[in-house]
N, C-alpha and C positions, 0 to 999 in steps of 0.2 A: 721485481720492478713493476711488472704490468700491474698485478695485485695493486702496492701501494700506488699508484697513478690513479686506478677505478677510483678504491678509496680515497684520494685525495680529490678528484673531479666530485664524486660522490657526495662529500662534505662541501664544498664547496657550492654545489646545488641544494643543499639543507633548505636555507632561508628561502630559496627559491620555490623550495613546494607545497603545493596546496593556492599557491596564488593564480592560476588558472592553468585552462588546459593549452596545447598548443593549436596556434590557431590554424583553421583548415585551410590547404591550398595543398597544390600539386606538391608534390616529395613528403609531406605530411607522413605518410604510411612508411614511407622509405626511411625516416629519421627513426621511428617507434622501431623498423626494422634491425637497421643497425648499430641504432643508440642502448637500445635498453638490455640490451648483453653484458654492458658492464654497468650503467648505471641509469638512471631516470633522466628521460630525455627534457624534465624541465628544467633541468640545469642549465639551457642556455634561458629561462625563461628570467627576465631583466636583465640580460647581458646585450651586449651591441660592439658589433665589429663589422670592419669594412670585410668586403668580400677576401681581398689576401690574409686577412687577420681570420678569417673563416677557413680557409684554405690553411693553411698554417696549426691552427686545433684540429683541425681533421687529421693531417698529418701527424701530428702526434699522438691524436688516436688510434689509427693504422700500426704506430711503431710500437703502441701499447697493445695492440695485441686485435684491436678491432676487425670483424672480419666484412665483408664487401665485395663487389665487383666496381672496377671503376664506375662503370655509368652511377652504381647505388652513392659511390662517395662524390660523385658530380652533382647528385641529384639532392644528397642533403647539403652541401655548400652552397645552390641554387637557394632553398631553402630558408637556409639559417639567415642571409645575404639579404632573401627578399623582407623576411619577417621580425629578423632582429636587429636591426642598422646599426652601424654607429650614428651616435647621436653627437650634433654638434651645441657646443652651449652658446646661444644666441647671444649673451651677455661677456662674452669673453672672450670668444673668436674673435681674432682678425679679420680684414675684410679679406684676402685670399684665401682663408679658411674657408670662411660663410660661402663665397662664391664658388670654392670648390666642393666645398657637401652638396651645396644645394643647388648647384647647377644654374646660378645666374649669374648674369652681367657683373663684372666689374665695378658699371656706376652704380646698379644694384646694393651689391655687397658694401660699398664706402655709403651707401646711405644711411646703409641698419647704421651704420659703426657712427655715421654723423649724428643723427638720429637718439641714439644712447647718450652719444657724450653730449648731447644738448637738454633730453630729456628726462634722463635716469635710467633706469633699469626698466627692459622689457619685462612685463609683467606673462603674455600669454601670447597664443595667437593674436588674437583680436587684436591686440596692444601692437603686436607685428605687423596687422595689415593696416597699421597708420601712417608707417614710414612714407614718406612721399616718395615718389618715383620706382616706386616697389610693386613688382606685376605681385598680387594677392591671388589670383590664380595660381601661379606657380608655386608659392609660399605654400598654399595651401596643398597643394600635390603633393609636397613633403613634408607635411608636419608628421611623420612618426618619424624622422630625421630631428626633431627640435626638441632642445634642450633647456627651459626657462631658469 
């Protein structure tokens, strides 16, 4: 079972490789550490998950065989968490969604959604920080959180 798990995580990272390195920050070393025992750590690389959905892959790399000390498996879900989010799709979210990825206001999040249904489709950022009533500073804190 461990075997085909690597292999199947393995394949699953294909498409993923050669599209860049991972990006550097604190647990960097720690993922290269304990990821690349069974397979290339750029398999998370175009992936996006919230921190429990990260927590959650780790664990069932633990079950498959990965080996670690807790702090090591805290420090790549820190990580993974900081560097590969989930992404919210700004054109299809709800406003409780929007507002809960991206950590604004209520009137906030019913703007984008006003905003869309009034104008079309959110093209990009920029197209984002038009919304009225919309702090663009914050927008802009999160945009590897955004999804066009």
């Amino acid at each position: 079972m461990k075997g085909a798990l690597c292999v199947l995580v393995m394949l699953g990272g294909v498409a993923a490789m050669g599209q860049g390195k991972l990006p550097d920050g604190e647990g960097k070393e720690t993922v290269l550490k304990v990821c690349s025992k069974c397979h290339g750590p750029e398999v998370v690389m175009g992936r996006g998950h919230t921190r429990d959905e990260w927590e959650q892959v780790v664990v069932e790399m633990v079950n498959a065989g990965a080996e670690g000390t807790d702090a090591e498996f805290i420090s790549v879900v820190d990580y993974l968490t900081k560097n590969f989010p989930k992404k919210v799709q700004i054109n299809k979210a709800s406003a409780t969604e929007l507002g809960n990825a991206l950590e604004i206001s209520s009137k906030e999040a019913e703007a984008i959604v006003k905003y869309r249904e009034e104008n079309g489709r959110i093209k990009d950022l920029e197209d984002l920080k038009k919304v009225p009533g919309l702090d663009a500073k914050k927008v802009e804190a999160k945009k590897e959180k955004l999804a066009f």
